[in-house]
C-alpha positions in Angstrom: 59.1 71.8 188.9 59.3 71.7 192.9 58.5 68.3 193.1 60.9 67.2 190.4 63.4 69.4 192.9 64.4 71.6 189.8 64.5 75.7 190.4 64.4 78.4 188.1 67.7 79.1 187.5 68.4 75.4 186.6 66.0 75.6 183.8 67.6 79.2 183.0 71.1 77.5 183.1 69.7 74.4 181.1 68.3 77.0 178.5 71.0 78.5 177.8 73.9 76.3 178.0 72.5 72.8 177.6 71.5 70.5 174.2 68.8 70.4 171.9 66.9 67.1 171.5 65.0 67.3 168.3 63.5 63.9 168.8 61.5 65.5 171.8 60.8 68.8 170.7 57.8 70.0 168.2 57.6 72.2 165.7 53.6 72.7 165.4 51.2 75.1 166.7 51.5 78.8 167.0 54.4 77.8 170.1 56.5 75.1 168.7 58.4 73.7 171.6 61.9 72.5 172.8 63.4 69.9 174.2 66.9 71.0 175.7 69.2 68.9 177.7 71.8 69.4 180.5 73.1 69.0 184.0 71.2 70.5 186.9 73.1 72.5 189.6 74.7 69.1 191.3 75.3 67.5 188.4 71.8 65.2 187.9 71.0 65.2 183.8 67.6 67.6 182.9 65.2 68.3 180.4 63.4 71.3 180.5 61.1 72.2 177.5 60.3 75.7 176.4 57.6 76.9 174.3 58.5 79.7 171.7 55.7 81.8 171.9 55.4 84.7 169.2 55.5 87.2 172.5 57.4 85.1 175.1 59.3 81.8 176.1 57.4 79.8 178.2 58.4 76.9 180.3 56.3 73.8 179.7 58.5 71.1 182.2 61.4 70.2 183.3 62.7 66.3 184.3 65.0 64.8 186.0 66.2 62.4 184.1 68.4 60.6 187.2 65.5 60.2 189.3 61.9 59.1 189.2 60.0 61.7 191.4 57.3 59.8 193.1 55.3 62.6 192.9 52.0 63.9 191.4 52.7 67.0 189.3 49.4 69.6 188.9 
């Protein structure tokens, strides 16, 4: 997430306030995951995707889909 320049609280905000994309999200495995879509804290479009885990929600990525981070993400 830092070198996409997305914080926690983004993907929080995202989470709970932003759009599902069922195209992009998966419903297999023991944590089927989704895609959710909205704008970041200056506005730029995200898309954070969560897996629902029987025990927890974890956070799998988040994009920014107004800019292409020339980045390597590990």
């Amino acid at each position: 997430m830092d070198c996409r320049k997305v914080d926690e609280a983004e993907a929080r905000a995202v989470l709970r306030t932003g759009r599902l994309d069922p195209a992009r999200s998966r419903d297999d495995g023991p944590c089927p995951s989704h895609a959710i879509e909205g704008p970041g804290s200056d506005g730029h479009r995200l898309r954070v995707v969560f897996a629902a885990c029987p025990a927890e929600t974890r956070l799998v990525t988040a994009i920014d889909l107004d800019q292409d981070w020339a980045c390597a993400c590990d």
